[in-house]
mmCIF file of the N, C-alpha and C atoms, coordinates in Angstrom:
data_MODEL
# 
_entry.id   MODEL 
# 
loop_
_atom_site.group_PDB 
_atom_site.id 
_atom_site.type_symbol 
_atom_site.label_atom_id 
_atom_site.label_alt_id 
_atom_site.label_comp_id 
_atom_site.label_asym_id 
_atom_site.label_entity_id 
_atom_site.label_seq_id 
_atom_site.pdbx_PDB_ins_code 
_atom_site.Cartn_x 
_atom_site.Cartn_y 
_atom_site.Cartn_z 
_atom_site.occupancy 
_atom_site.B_iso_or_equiv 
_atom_site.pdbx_formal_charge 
_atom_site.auth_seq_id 
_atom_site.auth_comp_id 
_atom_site.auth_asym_id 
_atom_site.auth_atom_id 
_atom_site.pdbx_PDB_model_num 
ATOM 1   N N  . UNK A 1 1  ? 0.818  -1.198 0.000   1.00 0.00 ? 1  UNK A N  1 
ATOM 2   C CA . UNK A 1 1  ? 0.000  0.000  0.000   1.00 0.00 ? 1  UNK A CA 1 
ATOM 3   C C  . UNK A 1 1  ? 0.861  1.260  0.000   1.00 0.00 ? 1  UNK A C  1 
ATOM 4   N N  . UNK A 1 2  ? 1.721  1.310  1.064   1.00 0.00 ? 2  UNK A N  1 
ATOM 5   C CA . UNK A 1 2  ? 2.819  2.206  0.854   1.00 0.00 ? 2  UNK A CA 1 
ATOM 6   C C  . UNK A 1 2  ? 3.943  3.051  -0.423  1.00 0.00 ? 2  UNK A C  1 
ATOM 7   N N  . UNK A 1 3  ? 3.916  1.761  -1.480  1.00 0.00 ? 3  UNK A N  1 
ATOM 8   C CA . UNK A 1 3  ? 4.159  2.370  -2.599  1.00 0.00 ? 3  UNK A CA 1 
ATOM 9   C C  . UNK A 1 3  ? 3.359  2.761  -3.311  1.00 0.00 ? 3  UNK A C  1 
ATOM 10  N N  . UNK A 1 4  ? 2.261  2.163  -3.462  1.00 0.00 ? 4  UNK A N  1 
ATOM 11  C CA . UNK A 1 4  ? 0.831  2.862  -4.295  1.00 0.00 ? 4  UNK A CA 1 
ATOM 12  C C  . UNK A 1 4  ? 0.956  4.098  -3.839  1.00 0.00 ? 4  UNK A C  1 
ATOM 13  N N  . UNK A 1 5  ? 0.924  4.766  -2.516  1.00 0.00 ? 5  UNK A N  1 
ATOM 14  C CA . UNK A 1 5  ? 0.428  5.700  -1.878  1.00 0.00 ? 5  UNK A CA 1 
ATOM 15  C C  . UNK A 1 5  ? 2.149  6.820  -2.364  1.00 0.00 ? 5  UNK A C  1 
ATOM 16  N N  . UNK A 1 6  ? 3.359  6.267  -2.672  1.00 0.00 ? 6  UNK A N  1 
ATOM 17  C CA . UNK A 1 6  ? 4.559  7.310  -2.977  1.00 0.00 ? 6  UNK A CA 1 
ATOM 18  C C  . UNK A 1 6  ? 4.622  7.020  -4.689  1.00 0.00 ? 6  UNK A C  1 
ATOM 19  N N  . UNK A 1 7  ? 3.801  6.318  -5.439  1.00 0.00 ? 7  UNK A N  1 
ATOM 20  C CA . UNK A 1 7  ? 3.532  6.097  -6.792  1.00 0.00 ? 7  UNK A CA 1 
ATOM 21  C C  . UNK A 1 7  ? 3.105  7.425  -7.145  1.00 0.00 ? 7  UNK A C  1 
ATOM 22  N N  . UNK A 1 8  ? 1.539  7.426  -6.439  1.00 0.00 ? 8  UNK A N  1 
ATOM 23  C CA . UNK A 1 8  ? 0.982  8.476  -6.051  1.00 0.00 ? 8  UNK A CA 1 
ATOM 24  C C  . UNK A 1 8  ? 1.425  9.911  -5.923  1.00 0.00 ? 8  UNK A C  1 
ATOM 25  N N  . UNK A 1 9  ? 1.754  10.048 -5.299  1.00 0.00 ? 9  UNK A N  1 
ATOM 26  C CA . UNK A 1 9  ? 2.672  11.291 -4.588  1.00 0.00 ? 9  UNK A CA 1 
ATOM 27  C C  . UNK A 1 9  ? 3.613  11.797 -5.606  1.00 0.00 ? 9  UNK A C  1 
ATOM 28  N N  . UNK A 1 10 ? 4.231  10.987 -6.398  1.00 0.00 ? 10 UNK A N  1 
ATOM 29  C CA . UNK A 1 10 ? 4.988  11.439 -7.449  1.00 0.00 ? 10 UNK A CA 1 
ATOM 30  C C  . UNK A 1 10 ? 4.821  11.686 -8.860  1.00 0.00 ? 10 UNK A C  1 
ATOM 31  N N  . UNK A 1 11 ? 3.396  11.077 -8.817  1.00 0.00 ? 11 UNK A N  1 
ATOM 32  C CA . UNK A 1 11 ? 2.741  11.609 -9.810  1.00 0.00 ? 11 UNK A CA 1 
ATOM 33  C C  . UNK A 1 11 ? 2.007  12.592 -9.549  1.00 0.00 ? 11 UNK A C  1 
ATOM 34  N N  . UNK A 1 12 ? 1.606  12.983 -8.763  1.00 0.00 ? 12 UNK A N  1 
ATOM 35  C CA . UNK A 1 12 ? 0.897  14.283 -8.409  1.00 0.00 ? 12 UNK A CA 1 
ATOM 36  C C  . UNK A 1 12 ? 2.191  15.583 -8.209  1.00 0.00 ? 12 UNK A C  1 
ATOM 37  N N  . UNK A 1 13 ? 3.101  15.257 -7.626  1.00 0.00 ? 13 UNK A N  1 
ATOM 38  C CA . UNK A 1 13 ? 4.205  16.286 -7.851  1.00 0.00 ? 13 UNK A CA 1 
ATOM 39  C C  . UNK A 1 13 ? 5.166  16.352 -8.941  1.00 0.00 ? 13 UNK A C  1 
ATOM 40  N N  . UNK A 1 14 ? 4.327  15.276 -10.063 1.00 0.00 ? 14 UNK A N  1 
ATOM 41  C CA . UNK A 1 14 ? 5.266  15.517 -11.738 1.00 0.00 ? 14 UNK A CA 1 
ATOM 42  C C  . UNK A 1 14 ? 4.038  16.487 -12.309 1.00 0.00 ? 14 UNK A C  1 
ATOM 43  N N  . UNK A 1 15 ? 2.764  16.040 -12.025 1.00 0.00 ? 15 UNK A N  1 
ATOM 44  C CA . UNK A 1 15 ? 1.712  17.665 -12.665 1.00 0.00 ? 15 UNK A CA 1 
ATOM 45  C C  . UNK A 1 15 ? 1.854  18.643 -11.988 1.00 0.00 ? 15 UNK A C  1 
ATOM 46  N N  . UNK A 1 16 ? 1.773  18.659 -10.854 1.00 0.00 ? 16 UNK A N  1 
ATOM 47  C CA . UNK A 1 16 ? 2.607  20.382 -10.468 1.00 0.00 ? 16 UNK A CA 1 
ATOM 48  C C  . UNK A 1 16 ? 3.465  21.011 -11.378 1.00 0.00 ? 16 UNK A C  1 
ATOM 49  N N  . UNK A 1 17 ? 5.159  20.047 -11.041 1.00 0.00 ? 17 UNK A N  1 
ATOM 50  C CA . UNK A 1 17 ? 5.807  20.681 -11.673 1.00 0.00 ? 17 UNK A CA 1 
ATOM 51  C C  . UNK A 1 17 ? 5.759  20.921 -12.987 1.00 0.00 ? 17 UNK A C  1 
ATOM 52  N N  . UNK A 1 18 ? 4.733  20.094 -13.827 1.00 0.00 ? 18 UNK A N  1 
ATOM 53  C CA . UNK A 1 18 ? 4.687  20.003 -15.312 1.00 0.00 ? 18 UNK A CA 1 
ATOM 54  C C  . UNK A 1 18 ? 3.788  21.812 -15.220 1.00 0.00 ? 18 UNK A C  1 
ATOM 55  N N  . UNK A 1 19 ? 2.524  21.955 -14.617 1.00 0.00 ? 19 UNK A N  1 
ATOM 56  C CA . UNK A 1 19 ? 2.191  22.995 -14.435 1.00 0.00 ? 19 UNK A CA 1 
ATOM 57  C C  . UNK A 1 19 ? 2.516  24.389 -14.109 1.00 0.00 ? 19 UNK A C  1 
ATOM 58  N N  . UNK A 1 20 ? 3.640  24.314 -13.298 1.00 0.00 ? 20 UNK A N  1 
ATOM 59  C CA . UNK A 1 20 ? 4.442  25.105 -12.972 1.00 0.00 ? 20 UNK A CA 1 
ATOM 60  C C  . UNK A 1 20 ? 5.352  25.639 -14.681 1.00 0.00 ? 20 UNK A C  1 
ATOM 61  N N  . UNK A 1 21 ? 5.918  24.331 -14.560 1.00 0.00 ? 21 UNK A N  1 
ATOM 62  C CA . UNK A 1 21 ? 7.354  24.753 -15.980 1.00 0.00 ? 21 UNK A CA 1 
ATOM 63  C C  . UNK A 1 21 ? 6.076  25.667 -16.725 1.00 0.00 ? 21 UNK A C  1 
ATOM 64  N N  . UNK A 1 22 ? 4.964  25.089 -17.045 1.00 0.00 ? 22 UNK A N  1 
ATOM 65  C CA . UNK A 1 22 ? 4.354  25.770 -18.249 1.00 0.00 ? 22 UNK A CA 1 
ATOM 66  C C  . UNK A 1 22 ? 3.909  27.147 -17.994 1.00 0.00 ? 22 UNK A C  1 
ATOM 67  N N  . UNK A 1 23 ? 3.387  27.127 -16.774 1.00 0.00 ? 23 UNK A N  1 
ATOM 68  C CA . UNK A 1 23 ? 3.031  28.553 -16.272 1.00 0.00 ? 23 UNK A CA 1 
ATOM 69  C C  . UNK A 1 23 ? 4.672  29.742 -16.412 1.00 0.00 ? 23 UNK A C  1 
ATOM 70  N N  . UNK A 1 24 ? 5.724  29.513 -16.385 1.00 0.00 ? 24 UNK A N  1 
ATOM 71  C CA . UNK A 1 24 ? 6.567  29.994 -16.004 1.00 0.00 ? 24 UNK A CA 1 
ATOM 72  C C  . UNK A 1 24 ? 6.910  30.093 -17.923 1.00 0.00 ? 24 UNK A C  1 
ATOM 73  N N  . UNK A 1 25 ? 6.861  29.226 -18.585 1.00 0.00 ? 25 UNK A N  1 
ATOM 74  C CA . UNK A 1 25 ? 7.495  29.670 -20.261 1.00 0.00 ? 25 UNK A CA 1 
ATOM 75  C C  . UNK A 1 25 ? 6.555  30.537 -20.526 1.00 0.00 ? 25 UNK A C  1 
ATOM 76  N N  . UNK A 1 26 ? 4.953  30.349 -19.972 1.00 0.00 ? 26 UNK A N  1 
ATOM 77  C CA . UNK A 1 26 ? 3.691  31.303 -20.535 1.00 0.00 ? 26 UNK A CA 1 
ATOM 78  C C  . UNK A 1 26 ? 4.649  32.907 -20.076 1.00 0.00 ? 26 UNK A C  1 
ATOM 79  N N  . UNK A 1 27 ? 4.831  33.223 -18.486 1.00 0.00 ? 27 UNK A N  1 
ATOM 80  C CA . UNK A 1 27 ? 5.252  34.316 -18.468 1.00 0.00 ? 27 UNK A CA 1 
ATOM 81  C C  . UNK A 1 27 ? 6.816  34.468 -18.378 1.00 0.00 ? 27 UNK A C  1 
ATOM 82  N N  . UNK A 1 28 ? 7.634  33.841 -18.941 1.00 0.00 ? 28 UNK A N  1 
ATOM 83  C CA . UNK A 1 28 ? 8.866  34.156 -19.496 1.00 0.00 ? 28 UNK A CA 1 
ATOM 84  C C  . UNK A 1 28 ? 8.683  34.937 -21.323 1.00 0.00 ? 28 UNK A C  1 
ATOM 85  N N  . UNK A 1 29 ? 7.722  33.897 -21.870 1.00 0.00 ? 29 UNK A N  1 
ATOM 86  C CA . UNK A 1 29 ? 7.265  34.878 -23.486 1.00 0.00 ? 29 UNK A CA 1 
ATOM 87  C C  . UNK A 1 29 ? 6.457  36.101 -22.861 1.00 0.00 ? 29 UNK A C  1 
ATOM 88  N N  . UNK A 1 30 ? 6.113  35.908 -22.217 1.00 0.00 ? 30 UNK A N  1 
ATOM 89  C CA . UNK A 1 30 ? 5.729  37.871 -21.848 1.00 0.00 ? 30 UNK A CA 1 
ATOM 90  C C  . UNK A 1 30 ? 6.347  38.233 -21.373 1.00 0.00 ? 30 UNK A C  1 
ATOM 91  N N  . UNK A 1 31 ? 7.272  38.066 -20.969 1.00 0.00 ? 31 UNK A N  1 
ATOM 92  C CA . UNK A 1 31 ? 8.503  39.496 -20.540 1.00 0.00 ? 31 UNK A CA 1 
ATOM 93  C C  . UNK A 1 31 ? 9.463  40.008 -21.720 1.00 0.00 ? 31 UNK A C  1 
ATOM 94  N N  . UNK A 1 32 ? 9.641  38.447 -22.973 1.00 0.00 ? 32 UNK A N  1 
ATOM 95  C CA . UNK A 1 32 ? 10.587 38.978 -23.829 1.00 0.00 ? 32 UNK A CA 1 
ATOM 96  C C  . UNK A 1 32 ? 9.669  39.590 -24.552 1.00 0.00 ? 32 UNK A C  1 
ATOM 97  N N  . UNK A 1 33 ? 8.403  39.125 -24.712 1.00 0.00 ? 33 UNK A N  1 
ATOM 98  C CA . UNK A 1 33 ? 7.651  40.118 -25.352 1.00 0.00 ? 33 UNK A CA 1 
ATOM 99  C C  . UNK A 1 33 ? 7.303  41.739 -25.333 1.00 0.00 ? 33 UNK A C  1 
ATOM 100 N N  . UNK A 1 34 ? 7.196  41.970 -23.435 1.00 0.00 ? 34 UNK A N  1 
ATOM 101 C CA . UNK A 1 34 ? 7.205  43.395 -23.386 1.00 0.00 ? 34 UNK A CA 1 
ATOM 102 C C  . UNK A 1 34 ? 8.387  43.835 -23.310 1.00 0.00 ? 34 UNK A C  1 
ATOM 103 N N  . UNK A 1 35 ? 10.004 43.029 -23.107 1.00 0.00 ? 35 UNK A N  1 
ATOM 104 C CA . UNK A 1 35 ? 11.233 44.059 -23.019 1.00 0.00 ? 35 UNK A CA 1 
ATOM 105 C C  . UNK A 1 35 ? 11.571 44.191 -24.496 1.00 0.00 ? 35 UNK A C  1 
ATOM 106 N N  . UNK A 1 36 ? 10.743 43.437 -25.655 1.00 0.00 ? 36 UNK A N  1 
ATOM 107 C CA . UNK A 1 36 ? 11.038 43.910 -27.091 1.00 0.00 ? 36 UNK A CA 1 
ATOM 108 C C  . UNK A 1 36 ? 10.059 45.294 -27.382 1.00 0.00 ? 36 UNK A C  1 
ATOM 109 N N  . UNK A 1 37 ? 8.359  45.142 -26.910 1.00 0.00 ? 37 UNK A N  1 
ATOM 110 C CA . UNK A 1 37 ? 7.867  46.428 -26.754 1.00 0.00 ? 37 UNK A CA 1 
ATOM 111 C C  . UNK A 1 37 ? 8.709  47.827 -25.681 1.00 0.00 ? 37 UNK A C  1 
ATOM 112 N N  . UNK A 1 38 ? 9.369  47.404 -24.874 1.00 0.00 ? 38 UNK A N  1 
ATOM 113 C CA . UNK A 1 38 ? 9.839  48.708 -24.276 1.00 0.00 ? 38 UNK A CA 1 
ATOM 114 C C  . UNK A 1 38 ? 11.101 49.294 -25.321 1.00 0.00 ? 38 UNK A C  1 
ATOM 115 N N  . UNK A 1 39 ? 12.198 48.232 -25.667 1.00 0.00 ? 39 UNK A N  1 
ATOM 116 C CA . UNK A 1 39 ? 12.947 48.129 -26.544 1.00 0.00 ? 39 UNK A CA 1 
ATOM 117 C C  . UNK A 1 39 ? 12.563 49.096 -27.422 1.00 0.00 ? 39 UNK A C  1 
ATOM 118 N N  . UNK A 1 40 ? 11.332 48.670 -28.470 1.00 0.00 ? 40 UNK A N  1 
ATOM 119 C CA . UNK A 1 40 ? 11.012 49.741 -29.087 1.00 0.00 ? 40 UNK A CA 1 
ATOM 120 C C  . UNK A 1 40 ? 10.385 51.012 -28.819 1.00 0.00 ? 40 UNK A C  1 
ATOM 121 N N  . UNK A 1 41 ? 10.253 51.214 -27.832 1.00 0.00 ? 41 UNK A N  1 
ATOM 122 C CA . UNK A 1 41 ? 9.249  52.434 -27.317 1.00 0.00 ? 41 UNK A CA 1 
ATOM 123 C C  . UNK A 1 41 ? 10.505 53.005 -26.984 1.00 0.00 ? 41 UNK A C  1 
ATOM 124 N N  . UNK A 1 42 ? 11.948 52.629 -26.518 1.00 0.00 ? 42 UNK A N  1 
ATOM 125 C CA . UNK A 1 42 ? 12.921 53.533 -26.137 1.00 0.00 ? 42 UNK A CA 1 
ATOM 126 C C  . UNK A 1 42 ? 13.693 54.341 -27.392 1.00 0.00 ? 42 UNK A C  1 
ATOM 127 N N  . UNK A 1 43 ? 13.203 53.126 -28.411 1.00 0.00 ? 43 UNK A N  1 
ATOM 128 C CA . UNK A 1 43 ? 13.898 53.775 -29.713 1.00 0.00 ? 43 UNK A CA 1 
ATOM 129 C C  . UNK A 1 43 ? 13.389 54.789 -30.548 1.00 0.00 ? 43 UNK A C  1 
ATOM 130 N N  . UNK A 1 44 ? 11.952 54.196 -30.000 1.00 0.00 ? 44 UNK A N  1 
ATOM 131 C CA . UNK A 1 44 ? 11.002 55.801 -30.533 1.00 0.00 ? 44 UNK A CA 1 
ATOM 132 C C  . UNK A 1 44 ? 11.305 57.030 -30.285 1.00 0.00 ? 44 UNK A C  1 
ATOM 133 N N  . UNK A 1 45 ? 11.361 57.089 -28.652 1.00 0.00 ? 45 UNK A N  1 
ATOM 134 C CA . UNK A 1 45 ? 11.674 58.090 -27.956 1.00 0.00 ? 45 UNK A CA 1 
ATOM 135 C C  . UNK A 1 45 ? 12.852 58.967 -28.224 1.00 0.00 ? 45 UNK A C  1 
ATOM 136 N N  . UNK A 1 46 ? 13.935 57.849 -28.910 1.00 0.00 ? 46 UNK A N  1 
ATOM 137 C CA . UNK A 1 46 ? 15.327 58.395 -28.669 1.00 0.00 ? 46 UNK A CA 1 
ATOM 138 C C  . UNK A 1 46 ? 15.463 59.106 -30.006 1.00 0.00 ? 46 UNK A C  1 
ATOM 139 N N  . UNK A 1 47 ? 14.994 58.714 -30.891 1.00 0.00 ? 47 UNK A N  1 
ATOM 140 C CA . UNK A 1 47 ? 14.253 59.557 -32.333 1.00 0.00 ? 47 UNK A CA 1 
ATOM 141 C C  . UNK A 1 47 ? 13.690 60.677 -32.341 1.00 0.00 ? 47 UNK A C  1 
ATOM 142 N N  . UNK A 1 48 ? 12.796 60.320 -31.219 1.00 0.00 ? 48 UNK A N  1 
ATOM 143 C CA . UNK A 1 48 ? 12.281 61.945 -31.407 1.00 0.00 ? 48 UNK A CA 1 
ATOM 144 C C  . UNK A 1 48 ? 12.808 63.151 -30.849 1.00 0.00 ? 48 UNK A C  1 
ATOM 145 N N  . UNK A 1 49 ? 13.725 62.447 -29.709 1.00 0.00 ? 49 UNK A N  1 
ATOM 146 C CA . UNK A 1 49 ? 14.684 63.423 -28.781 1.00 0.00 ? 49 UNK A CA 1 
ATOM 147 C C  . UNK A 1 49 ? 15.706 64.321 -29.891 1.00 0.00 ? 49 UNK A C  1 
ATOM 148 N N  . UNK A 1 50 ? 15.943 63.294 -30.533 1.00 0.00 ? 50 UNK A N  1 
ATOM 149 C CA . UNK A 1 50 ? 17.121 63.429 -31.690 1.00 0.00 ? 50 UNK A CA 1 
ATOM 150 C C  . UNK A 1 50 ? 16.007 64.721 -32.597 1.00 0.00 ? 50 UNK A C  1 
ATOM 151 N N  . UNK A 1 51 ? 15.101 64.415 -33.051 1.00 0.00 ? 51 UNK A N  1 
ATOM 152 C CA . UNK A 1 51 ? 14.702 65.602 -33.823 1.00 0.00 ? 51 UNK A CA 1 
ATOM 153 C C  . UNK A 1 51 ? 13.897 66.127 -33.285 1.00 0.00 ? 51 UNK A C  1 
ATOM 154 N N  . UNK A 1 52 ? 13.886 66.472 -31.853 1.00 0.00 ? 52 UNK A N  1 
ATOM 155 C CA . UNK A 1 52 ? 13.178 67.661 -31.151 1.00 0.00 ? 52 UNK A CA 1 
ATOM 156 C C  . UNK A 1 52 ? 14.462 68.705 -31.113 1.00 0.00 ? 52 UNK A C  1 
ATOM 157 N N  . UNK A 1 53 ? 16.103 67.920 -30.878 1.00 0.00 ? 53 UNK A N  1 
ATOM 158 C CA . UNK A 1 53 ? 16.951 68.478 -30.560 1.00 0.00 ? 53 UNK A CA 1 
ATOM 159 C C  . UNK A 1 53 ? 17.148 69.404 -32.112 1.00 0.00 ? 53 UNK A C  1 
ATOM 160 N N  . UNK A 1 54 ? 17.630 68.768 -33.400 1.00 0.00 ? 54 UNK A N  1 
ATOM 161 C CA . UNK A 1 54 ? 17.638 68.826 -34.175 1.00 0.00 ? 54 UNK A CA 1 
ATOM 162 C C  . UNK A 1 54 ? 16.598 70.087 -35.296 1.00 0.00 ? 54 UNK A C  1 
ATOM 163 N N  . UNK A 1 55 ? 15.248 70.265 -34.368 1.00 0.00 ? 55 UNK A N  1 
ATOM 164 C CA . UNK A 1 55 ? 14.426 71.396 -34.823 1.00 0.00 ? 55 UNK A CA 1 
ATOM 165 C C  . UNK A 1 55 ? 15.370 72.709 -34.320 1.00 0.00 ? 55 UNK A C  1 
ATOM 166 N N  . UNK A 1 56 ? 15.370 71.940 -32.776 1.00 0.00 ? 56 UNK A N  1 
ATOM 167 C CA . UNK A 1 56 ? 15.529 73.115 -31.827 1.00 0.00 ? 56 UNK A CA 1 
ATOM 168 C C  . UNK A 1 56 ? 16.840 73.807 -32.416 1.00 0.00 ? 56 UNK A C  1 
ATOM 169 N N  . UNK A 1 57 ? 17.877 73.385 -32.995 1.00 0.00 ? 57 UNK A N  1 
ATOM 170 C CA . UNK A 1 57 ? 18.831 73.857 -33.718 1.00 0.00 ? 57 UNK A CA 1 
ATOM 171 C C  . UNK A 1 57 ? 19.142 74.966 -35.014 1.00 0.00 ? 57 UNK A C  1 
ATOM 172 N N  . UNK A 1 58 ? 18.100 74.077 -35.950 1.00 0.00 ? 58 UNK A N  1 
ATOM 173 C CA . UNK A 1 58 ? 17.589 74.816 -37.232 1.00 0.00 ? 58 UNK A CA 1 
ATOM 174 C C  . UNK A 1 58 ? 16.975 76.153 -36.619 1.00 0.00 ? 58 UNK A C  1 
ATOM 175 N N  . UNK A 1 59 ? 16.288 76.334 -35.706 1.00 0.00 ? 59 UNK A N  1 
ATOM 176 C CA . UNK A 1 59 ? 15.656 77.369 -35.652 1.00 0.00 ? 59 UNK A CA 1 
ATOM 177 C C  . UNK A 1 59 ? 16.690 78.804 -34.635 1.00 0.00 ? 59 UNK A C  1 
ATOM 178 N N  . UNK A 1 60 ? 17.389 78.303 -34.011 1.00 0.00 ? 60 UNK A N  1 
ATOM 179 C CA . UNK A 1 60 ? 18.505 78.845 -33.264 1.00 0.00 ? 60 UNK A CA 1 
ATOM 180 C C  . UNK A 1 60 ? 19.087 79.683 -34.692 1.00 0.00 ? 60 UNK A C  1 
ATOM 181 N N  . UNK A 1 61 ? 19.415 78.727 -35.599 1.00 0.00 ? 61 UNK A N  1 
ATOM 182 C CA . UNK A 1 61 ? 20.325 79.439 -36.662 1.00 0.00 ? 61 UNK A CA 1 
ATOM 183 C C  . UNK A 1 61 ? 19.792 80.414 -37.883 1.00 0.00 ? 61 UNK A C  1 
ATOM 184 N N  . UNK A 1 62 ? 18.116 79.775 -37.810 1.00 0.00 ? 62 UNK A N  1 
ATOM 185 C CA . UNK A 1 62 ? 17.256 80.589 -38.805 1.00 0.00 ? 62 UNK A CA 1 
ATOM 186 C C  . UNK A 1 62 ? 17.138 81.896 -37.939 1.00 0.00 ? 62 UNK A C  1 
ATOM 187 N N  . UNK A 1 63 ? 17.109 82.415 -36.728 1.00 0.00 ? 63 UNK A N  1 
ATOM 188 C CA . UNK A 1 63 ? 17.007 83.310 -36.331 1.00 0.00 ? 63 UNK A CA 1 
ATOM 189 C C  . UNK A 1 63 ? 17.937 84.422 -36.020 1.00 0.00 ? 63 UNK A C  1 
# 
């Protein structure tokens, strides 16, 4: 009975961990997913810095 009962037991703590691993790749692809969205949102930013700076120049010299 005793091994039925750690048969048991180890099959119930191989679906955990099977549940677990999967829960954990689900939110490992969402993090590379949003550090590729921040990724690009920094590059946006750094673009526009570049030609906010870049107006701000032209107009220094047009004046």
């Amino acid at each position: 009975m005793k091994v039925k009962a750690y048969k048991r037991q180890a099959e119930e703590a191989e679906e955990q961990a099977n549940s677990h691993m999967s829960k954990f790749r689900k939110v490992q692809h969402e993090l590379e997913e949003a550090e590729e969205r921040a990724d690009i949102a920094e590059t946006q930013v750094n673009k526009l810095r570049a030609k906010t700076r870049d107006t701000g120049k032209g107009k220094e010299v047009a004046e």
